[in-house]
N, C-alpha and C positions, 0 to 999 in steps of 0.2 A: 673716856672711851671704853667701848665694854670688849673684853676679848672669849671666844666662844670657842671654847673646847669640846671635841669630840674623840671621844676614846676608840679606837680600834684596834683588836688585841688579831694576828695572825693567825689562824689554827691551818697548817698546813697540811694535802692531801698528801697521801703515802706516793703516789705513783710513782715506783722506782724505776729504774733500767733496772732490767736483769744485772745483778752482781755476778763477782767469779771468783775462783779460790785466790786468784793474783792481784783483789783488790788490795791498796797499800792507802798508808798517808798520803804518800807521795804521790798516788793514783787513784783519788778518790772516787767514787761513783756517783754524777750529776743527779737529782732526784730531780722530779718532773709537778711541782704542785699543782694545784687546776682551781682553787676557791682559797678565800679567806675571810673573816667574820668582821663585819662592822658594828661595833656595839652600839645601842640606840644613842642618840646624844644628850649629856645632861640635863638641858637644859630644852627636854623634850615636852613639849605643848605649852611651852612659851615663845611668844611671835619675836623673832628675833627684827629689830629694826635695822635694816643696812645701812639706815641714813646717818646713824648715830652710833655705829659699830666701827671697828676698827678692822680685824681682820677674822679670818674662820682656819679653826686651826685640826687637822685629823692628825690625830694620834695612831702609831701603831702600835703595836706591844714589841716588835720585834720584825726585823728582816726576813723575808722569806727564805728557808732552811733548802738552799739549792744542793747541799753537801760539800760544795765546796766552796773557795775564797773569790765568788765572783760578784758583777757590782750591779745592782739591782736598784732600776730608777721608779719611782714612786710617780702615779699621777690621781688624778678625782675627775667623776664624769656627773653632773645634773642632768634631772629631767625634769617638767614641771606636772607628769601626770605617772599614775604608776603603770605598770607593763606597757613602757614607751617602747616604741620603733627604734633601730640605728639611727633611723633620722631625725628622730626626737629627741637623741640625746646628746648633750655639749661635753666635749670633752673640756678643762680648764687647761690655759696655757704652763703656769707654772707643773713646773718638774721637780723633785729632788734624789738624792739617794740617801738621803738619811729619814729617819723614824717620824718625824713630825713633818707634818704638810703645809705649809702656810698659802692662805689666798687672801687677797683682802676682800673684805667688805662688797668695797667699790667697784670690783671684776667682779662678783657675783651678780650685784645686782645689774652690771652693763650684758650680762650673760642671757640674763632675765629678760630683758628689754628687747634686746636679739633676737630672742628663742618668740617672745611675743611678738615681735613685728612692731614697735614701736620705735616710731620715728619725728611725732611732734609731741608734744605738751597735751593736742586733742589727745593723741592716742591712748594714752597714758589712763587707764585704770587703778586709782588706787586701792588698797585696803591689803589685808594679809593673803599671801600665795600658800600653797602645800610647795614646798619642794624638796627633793627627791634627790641622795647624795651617795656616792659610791665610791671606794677603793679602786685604783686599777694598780698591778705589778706588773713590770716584763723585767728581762735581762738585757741591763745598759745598752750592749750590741745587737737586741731584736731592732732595728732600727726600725721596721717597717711595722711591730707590733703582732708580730704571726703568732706568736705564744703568749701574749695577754691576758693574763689572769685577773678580776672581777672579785671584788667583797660583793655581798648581801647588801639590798636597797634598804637605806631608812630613810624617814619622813623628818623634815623639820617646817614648819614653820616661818614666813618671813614675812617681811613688808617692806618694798619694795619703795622705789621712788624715781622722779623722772630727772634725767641727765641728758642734757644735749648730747648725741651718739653721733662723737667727730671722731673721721677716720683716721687714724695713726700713721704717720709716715711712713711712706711706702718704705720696702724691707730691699735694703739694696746689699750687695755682692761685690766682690773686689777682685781685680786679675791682678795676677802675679807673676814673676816669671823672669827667663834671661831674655825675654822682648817685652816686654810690659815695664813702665816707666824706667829707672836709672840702669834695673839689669840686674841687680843685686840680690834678689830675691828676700828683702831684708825684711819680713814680716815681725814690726814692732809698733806698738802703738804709740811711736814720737815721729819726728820728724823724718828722720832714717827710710821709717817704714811708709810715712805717706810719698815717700820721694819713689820709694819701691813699687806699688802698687796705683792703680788706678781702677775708679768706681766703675762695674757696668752701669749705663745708664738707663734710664727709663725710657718707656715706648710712648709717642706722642698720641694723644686721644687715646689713652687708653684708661680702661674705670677699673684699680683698683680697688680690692674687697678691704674692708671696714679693717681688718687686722694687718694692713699694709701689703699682705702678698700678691703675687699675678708676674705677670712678663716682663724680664728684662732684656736689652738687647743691645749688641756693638758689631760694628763692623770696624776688623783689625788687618792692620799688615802684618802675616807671620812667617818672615822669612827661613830659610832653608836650614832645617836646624834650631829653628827657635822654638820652645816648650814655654810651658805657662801652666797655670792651676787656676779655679777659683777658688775663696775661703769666703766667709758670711762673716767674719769679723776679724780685725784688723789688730793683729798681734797674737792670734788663735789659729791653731794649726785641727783643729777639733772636729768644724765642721767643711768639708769641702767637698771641690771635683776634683776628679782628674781624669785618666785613660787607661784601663787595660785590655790589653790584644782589640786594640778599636774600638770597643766600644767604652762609653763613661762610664765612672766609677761615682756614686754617690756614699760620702762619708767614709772611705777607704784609706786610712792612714799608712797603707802601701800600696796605693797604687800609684801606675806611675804617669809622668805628667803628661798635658793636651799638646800633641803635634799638628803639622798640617799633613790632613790626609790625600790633599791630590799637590802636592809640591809645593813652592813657594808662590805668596799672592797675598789675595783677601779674603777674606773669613769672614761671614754672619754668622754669631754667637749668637740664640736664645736661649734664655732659662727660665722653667717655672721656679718661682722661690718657694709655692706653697707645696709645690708635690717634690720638689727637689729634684728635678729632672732635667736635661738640656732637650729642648724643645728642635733647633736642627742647628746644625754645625757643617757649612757647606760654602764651595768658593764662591765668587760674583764676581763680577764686571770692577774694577780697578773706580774710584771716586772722579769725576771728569775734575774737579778742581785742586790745587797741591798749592800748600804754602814755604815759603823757606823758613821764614819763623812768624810766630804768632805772640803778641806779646800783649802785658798788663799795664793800660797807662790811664793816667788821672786822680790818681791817687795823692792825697793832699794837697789836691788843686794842679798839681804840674803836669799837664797837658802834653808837655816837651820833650820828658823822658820816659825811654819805656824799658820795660822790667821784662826782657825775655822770656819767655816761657821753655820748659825742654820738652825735647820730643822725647818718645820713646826707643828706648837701644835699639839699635839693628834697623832701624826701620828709613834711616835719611830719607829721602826726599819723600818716599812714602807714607809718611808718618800723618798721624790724624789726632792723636792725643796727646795733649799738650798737660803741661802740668809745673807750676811755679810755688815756691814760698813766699809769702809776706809779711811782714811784720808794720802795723797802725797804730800813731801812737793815739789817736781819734778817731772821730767817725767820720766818714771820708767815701767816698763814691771813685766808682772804677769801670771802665771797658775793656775790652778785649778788642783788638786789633791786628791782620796781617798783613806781614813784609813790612811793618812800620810806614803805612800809609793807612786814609782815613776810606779809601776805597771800599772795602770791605772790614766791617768792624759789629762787634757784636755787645748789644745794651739787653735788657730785660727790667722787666716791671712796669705797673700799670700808670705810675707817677714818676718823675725826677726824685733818684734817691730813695726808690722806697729798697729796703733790706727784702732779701731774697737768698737763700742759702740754694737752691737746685733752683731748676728749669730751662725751655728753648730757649736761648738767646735768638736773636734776628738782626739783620743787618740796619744799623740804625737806631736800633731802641735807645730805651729811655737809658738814662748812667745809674748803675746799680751800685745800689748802699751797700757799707760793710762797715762796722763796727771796730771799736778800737780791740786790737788783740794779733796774734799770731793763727794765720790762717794759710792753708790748702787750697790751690783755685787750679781745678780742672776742666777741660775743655774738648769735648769731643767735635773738631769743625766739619764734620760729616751731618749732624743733625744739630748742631747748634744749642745739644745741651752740656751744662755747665753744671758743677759743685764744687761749695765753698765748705770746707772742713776744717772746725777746731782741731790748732793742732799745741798738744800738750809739752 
C-alpha cells in the first residue's frame, strides 16, 4: 500500500496584540496568525489511486506560534475545482493537535463521491480528478471555528473509484445525571457507567444525513431537584451539555447541569447532534400509560423467568426508561415485557431472531436476536425504542 505525504511548513502572520511594558513569561502576549503555507506535494503530477492507497498524510513544519502554551487543533478542507464556493468545499472529519495529519484514502475518495452526487455504480464516472487540499488551524476552544486560519490551495491529482455510500450509524447522545439511570453519575465506559447513563433515542421516520447526525429526542420524568447533563461519549467528559443561567451550554466543562424549568414533570429533550444545539426543552402532558416494572424475558429459551429491568432514580411510578444488564452464554432471542404479563410486550425485526442492536419495538413483534456476550438493553416504553449495547 502506497503512503502519500505532503509537506506543509507554517509560516505564521505577525499580527500581534499591542504589547506592554508589563509583558512577563508568566504574561505572555497571545499573537493573532491569519495564513500558513502549504507546500506543493511530492508527488505532484502523479495520479494518486485511492483505490490502492492507504492513507494521505499533511505534514506541518510546526504549531502555529500563538505566543503562548495553548492547544491548537489541526484540520484539511477539499475542493474539486479551484476558486470553489463555501459550498463547494468539504471540510474532512478527522482532527488532530499534533503536526501530521492523517486521512485515509478511503474518506477521501467517499468525500469525492459526496461532493459529486454519486449514489449508484451508473453514476460513477471514472478516470483522474484535480483535487484541491488545504490546511485549516484554530485554537482547540474556538469551538465554533470563528478564528479559522486557512493554508494556501494546492492541486493533486486522483482517481477516484466507486464505493457503495452506506450511511453510518446514526450519532447518538447519552443523559446522565442524579435522575437518569442508577443516579450515580458514574460516567465509565464499563458496566458502572452503562448502569449510569441512558442513550437519547432516535426520532421515528426520520432521514438521517449520510454522516449519522440529525434529531434526537426523549421525553423524561425530571423530578424536583433532579439535574442531568448530556455527553456524546460514554466515559468522556469532553464533549457535552449542560445549563447556564437558563440557557444550554454547548461543550462547557463548567457549566452547570440541565434542571427542570417550570417544576417537576415531563420534559421533551431535542437535540441536533450535527449543529450541537438543543432543539427545545419544554414540559408536556404526563404519558397516559405507566408500568411498575418492565422486564427481559426469553432468553435461552425460558419464557418463565423474567430479568427485571430498572427504572431510573427518582422517578417511581413515573419512570419510562428502563435499563438491565445481561450476560449470554449463546445466541439466544429476547422480549421486553410489562408488569410481567404477555399484555403488552415489545419484539422487533423483520424475521424471528433476526439480531438488531437499536429500533421501535411494537407490541407483539417478532423475538429479537442477540448474540453471545455481555450486553446493555435499554428501553424507552414511551416510543418503544430500544438499544442493545456492548458492554466491556
Amino acid at each position: 500500500m502506497k503512503k502519500i505525504k505532503i509537506m506543509a511548513m507554517l509560516l505564521m502572520g505577525l499580527g500581534l496584540f499591542t504589547a506592554c511594558e508589563t509583558d512577563r513569561d508568566d504574561n505572555p502576549v497571545l499573537l493573532s496568525p491569519d495564513s500558513f503555507e502549504l507546500f506543493a506535494p511530492e508527488l505532484s503530477g502523479v495520479a494518486i489511486d485511492l483505490a490502492n492507497s492507504q492513507e494521505i498524510v499533511l505534514k506541518a513544519k510546526e504549531r502555529p506560534n500563538y505566543g503562548a502554551p495553548v492547544q491548537v487543533t489541526m484540520g484539511a478542507q477539499i475542493a474539486l475545482k479551484e476558486n470553489a464556493s463555501e459550498e463547494e468545499i468539504r471540510q474532512l472529519e478527522p482532527t488532530t493537535t499534533d503536526i501530521t495529519y492523517n486521512v485515509t484514502a478511503a474518506e477521501v475518495n467517499k468525500a469525492i463521491l459526496e461532493m459529486e452526487g454519486v449514489e449508484t455504480a451508473e453514476d460513477f464516472v471514472e478516470g483522474e480528478r484535480d483535487l484541491y487540499v488545504r490546511l485549516t488551524a484554530q485554537l482547540a476552544d474556538d469551538l465554533e471555528g470563528a478564528n479559522k486560519i486557512y493554508s494556501n490551495w494546492q492541486k493533486l491529482k486522483v482517481v477516484p473509484f466507486f464505493q457503495a455510500m452506506v450511511a453510518d450509524e446514526p450519532l447518538y447522545w447519552w443523559l446522565i445525571g442524579g435522575c437518569i439511570g442508577d443516579g450515580s453519575w458514574g460516567n465509565s465506559a464499563n458496566e458502572a457507567g452503562y448502569k449510569a447513563c441512558f442513550p437519547l433515542p432516535l426520532m421515528k421516520e426520520y432521514e438521517y444525513a449520510s454522516d449519522g447526525t440529525g434529531h434526537i429526542a426523549i421525553t423524561l420524568f425530571v423530578p424536583e431537584g433532579g439535574i442531568f447533563k448530556m455527553i456524546q461519549t460514554l466515559g468522556d467528559w469532553n464533549v457535552q451539555v449542560g445549563m447556564n443561567d437558563g440557557e444550554f451550554a454547548y461543550n462547557d466543562g463548567g457549566s452547570g447541569n440541565i434542571v427542570p424549568t417550570d417544576g417537576e414533570g415531563f420534559y421533551r429533550l431535542e437535540f441536533d447532534t450535527k449543529e450541537g444545539q438543543v432543539v427545545s426543552y419544554e414540559k408536556v402532558d404526563a404519558p397516559a400509560s405507566t408500568y411498575s416494572t418492565v422486564s427481559v424475558i426469553g432468553l435461552g429459551g425460558d419464557w418463565e423467568t423474567d430479568i427485571d429491568m430498572t427504572p431510573a432514580a427518582g422517578a417511581g411510578l413515573n419512570n419510562h426508561m428502563w435499563t438491565a444488564i445481561i450476560k449470554v452464554d449463546e445466541s439466544t432471542v429476547f422480549k421486553m415485557r410489562a408488569d410481567h404479563a404477555w399484555d403488552i410486550n415489545w419484539g422487533y425485526g423483520a424475521f424471528e431472531g433476526e439480531v438488531n442492536t437499536s429500533g421501535f419495538a411494537v407490541n407483539n413483534g417478532q423475538n429479537i436476536g442477540i448474540e453471545a456476550g455481555k450486553w446493555a438493553i435499554y428501553l424507552d416504553d414511551i416510543t418503544g425504542f430500544f438499544r442493545v449495547v456492548a458492554v466491556e
